[in-house]
KEMI-388542 format. One line per field, with one value per residue (C-alpha): x, y, z; residue number from 1; chain. Coordinates in steps of 0.5 Angstrom, whole numbers, plus 500, padded with zeros to 3 digits. Layout:
u = [X	...]
v = [Y	...]
w = [Z	...]
i = [NUM	...]
ch = [A	...]
END
This chain:
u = [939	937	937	943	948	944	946	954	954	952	957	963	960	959	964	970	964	961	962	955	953	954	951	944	946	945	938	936	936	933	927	927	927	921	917	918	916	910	909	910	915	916	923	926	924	928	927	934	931	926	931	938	944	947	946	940	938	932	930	924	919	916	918	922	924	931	932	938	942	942	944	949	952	952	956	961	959	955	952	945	941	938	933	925	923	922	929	930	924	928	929	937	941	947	953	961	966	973	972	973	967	959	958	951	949	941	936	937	944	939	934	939	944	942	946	942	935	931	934	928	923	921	916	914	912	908	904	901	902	902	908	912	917	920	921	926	931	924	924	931	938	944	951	957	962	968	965	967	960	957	962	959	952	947	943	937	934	928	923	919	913	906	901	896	900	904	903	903	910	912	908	909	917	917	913	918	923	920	921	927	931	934	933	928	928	922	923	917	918	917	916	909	906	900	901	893	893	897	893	894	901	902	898	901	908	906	900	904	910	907	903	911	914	919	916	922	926	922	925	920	924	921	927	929	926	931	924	920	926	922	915	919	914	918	913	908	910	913	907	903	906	906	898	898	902	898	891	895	896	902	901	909	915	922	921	927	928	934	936	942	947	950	943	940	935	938	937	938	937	943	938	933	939	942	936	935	942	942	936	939	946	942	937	942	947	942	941	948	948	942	946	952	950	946	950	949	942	941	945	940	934	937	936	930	927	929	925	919	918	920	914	910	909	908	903	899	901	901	895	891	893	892	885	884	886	881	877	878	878	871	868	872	870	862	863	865	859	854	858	858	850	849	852	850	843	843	847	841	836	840	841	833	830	834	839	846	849	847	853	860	863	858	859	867	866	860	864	870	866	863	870	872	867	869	876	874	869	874	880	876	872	879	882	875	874	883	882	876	880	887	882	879	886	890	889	889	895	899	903	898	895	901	901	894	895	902	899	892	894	888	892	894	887	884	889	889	897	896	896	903	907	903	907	913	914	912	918	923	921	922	928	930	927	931	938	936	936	942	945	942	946	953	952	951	958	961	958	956	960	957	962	967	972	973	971	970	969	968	966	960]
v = [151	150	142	143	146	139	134	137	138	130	128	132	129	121	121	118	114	109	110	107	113	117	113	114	121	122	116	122	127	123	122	130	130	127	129	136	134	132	138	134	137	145	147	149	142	135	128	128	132	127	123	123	121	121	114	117	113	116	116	116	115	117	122	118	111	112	115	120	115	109	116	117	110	109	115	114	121	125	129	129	131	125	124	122	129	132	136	137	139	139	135	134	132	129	128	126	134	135	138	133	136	136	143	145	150	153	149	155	151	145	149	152	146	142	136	135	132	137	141	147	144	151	150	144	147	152	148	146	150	158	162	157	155	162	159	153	153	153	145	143	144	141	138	136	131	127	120	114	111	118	118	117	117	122	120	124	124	126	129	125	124	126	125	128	135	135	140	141	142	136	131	134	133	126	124	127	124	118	118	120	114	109	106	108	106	106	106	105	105	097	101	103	097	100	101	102	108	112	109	116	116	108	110	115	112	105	106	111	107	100	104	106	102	100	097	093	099	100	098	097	097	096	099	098	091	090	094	087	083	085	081	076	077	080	076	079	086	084	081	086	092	086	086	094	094	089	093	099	093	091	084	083	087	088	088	087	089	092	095	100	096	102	104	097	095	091	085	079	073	071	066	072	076	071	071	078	080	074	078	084	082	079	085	090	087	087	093	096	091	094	101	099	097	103	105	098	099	106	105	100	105	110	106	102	110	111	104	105	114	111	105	110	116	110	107	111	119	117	114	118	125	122	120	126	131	126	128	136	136	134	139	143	139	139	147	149	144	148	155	152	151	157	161	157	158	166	167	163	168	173	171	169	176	181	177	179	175	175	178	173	179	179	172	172	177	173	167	170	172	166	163	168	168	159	160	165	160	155	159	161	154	151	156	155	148	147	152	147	141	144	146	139	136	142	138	131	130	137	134	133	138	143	137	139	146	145	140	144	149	151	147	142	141	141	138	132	131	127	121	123	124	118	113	117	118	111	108	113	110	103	105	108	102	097	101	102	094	094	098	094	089	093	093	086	085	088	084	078	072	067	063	063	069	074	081	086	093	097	104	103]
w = [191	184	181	178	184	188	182	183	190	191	185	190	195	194	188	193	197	191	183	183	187	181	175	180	181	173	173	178	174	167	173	174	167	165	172	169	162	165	170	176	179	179	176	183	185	185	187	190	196	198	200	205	201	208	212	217	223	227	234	237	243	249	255	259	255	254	248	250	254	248	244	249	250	242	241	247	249	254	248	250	256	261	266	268	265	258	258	250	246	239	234	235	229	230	226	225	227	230	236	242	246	243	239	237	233	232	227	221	219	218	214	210	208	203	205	212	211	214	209	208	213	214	209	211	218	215	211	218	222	218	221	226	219	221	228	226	232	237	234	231	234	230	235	233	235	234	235	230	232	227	222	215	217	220	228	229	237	238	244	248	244	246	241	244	246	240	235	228	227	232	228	220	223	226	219	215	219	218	210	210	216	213	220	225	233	237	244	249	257	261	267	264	263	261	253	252	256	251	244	241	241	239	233	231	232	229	225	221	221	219	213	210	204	207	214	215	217	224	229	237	242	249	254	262	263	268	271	270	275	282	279	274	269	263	258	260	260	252	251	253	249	242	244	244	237	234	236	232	226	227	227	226	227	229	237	242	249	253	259	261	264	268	271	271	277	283	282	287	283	279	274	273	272	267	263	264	261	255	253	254	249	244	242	244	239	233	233	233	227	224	225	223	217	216	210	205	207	204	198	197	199	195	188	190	191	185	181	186	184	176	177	180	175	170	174	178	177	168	168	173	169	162	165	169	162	158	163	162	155	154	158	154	149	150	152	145	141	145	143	136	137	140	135	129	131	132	126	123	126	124	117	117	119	116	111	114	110	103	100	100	104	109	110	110	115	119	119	122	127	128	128	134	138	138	140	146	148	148	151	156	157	159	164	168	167	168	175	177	176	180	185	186	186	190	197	195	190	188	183	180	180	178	172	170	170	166	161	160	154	150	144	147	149	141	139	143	144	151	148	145	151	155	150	150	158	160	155	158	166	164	162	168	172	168	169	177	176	173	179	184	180	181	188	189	185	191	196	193	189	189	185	190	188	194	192	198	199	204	201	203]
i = [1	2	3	4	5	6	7	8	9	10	11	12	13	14	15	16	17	18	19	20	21	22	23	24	25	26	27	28	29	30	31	32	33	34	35	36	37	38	39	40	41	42	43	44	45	46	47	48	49	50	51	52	53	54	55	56	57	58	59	60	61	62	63	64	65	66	67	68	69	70	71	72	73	74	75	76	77	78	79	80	81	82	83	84	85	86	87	88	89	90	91	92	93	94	95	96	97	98	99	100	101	102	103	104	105	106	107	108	109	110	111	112	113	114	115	116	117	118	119	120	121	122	123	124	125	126	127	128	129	130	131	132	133	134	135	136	137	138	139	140	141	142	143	144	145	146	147	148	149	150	151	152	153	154	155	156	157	158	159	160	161	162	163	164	165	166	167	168	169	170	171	172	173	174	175	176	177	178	179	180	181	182	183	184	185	186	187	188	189	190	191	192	193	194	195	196	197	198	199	200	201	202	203	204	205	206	207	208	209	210	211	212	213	214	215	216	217	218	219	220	221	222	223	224	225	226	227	228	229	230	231	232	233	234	235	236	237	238	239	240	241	242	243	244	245	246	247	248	249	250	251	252	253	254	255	256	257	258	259	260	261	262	263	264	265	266	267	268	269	270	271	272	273	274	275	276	277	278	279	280	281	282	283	284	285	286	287	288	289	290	291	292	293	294	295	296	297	298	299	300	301	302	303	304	305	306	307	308	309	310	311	312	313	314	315	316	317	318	319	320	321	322	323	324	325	326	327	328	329	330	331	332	333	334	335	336	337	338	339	340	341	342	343	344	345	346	347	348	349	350	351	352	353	354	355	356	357	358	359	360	361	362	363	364	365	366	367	368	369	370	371	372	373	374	375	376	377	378	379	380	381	382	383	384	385	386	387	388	389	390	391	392	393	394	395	396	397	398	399	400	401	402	403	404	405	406	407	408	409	410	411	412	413	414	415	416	417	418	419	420	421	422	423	424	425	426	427	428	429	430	431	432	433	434	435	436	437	438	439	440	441	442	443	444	445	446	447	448	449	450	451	452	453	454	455	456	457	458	459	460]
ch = [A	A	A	A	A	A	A	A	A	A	A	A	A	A	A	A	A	A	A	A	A	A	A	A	A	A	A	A	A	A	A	A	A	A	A	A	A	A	A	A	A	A	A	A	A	A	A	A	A	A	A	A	A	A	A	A	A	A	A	A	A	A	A	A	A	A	A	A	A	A	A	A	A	A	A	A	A	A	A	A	A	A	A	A	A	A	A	A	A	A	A	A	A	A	A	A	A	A	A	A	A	A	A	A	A	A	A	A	A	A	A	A	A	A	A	A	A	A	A	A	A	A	A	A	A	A	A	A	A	A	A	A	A	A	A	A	A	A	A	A	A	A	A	A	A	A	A	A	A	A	A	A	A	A	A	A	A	A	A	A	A	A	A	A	A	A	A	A	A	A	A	A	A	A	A	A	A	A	A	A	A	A	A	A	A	A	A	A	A	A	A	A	A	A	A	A	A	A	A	A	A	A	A	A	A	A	A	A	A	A	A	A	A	A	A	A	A	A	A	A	A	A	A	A	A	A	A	A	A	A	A	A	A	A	A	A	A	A	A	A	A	A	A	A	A	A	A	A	A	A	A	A	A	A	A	A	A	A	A	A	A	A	A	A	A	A	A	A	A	A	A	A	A	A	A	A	A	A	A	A	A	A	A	A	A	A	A	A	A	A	A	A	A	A	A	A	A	A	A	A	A	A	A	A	A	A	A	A	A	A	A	A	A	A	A	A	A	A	A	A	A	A	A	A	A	A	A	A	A	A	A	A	A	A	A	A	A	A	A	A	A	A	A	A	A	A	A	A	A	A	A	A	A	A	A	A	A	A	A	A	A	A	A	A	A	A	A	A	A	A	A	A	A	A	A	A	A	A	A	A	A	A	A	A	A	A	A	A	A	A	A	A	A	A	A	A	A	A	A	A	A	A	A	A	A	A	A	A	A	A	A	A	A	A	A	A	A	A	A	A	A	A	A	A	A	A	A	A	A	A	A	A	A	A	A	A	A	A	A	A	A	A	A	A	A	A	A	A	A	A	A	A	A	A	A	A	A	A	A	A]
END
């Protein structure tokens, strides 16, 4: 799908949701406007797609911990399969149908479908790992189901996280989801009260997590601690895991513990039980208030992504691509002074040993070669230094090296024209950052006054 179809498509989609949605639409498409001036985005591309404009909330976590049976509770459903072993090894996307019964379809109607998250993922995998993007449905499976919890917003569950046996594919997938979630749940397994023994996967899961922008949106969760009952040392098992955690780096966070009520252990003392049960009601209430609100939360991210990619160009991709370009055209610059040289020196051998140019005919006719020779110098001086500087930045930033390649024509070298489009592309994001701000504005006005005056809406 080409931008143009996806600015419509989401325009169909979110106009009845929130008229703000529509004037971000159209601040997204001026964002594309620039990055393609600039050639930081191909014409097939859009900053709409590295986002989800649908609330999006992802589970991860270890074999066991849980997952699936907080999905099933959440959703009011046996959508998904329980027990102590790995059972599902997909990534299961979940959202709102109208059959009464769960429905899944294969993972190509996730690859295919520019209005899920995992919308040409396939790609993605291939870039890790060449030849698996054509095996999709082998890692993602999309279920139905007619559940008022899953209405308005998109709910992921994950497989057992194993980071040591995991593949490419499984991490470039839980690293995309990562990025795309609106809210993230992590869950970890009390009845393992040993965290250090499985460091990688805490590495993977919270160091990559704590590094995101946008932290605030993970959430740890330390399932079955009715588990701790028999020993009565439900501090020392949190405990232990916030130690493991902050030797990851996270130092703060959103930690909570919870048990399923259904399945709890057995346990005889009524206080400990008491105790066990307050913990349990007030964490578990404020994760369904996170996930409840999950739609406020994304209309928000949806307009800070909007002010943070703007901010960014202008800071950091500009800058960089400005200085990166400078950078290019002196060597192509150095290049030609030494053809000039060159060329100046044989003509003056020439000229001195056999008088080539004795006639002013001889001399048009040799400064035209003279001339000729210069230009192909300097076209070729720059595709060799242009293909050198995109080799370099290939790997590290793409989006800068496709902007090199876009912006590094024999002209625009010579005649210096960097500086032109700097000034010009740098106005036009302080506009944007300034019109995002004003939308956050709007998003206020729909859920604050603080004069008093009630205004509430609940499209969100």
């Amino acid at each position: 799908m080409m931008p143009k179809e996806r600015y419509a498509k989401l325009q169909e989609y979110l106009s009845e949701e929130n008229p703000v949605f529509l004037e971000v639409i159209e601040k997204y498409q001026a964002l594309d406007n620039i990055a393609y001036d600039l050639g930081l985005l191909a014409p097939e591309e859009t900053y709409t797609a590295k986002i989800s404009w649908w609330p999006m909330i992802s589970i991860l976590g270890t074999f066991s911990a849980g997952k699936s049976t907080f999905v099933n509770g959440y959703v009011g459903a046996c959508i998904q399969q329980t027990g102590n072993q790995a059972i599902d090894d997909k990534f299961t996307v979940m959202c709102y149908g109208h059959n009464g019964e769960p429905v899944t379809l294969p993972g190509l109607s996730l690859d295919a479908d520019p209005r899920f998250p995992f919308y040409n993922i396939s790609e993605e995998v291939n870039k890790v790992d060449p030849g698996e993007g054509s095996r999709v449905n082998l890692y993602l499976q999309l279920k139905t189901l007619n559940s008022e919890k899953l209405k308005g917003k998109i709910l992921i569950d994950s497989p057992g996280f194993d980071a040591d046996a995991q593949r490419d594919a499984i991490l470039r997938m839980t690293s995309h989801i990562v990025e795309m979630s609106d809210l993230v749940l992590i869950f970890f397994d009390a009845r393992h009260p040993e965290p250090g023994a499985m460091r990688d996967t805490l590495k993977h899961l919270v160091a990559t997590t704590i590094a995101h922008k946008d932290a605030n949106k993970v959430l740890y969760i330390l399932n079955q601690i009715d588990t701790t009952a028999k020993e009565d040392n439900l501090e020392d098992v949190i405990g232990s895991w916030q130690r493991a955690l902050a030797q990851e780096g996270l130092v703060s966070g959103n930690f909570f513990g919870i048990y399923n009520e259904d399945a709890a252990a057995n346990v005889g003392d009524e206080a400990l039980l008491k105790r066990l049960k307050g913990k349990r009601d007030s964490d578990y209430t404020r994760i369904l208030e996170r996930m409840d609100h999950v739609g406020i939360e994304r209309a928000y991210r949806i307009i800070k992504t909007l002010i943070d990619t703007a901010q960014e160009m202008k800071e950091q991709k500009i800058p960089l691509l400005h200085e990166r370009l400078r950078h290019l055209r002196r060597n192509v610059w150095r290049s030609n002074a030494v053809a000039v040289i060159l060329v100046l020196m044989i003509a003056g051998l020439l000229q001195w040993q056999f008088h080539l140019f004795a006639s002013m005919e001889s001399l048009v006719w040799g400064g035209s070669i003279v001339v000729a020779i210069i230009a192909v110098v300097h076209v070729k001086s720059t595709q060799f230094f242009t293909a050198k500087e995109v080799k370099k930045w290939q790997e590290k930033q793409p989006d800068i090296a496709r902007a090199i390649a876009h912006n590094a024509s024999w002209w625009r070298l010579l005649f210096g024209f960097t500086t032109q489009w700097k000034h010009g592309a740098t106005k036009r994001l302080d506009a944007l950052v300034t019109q995002g701000r004003e939308a956050i504005q709007k998003l206020n006005d729909q859920f604050v006054a603080p004069a008093g005056t009630q205004k509430v809406n609940t499209a969100l």
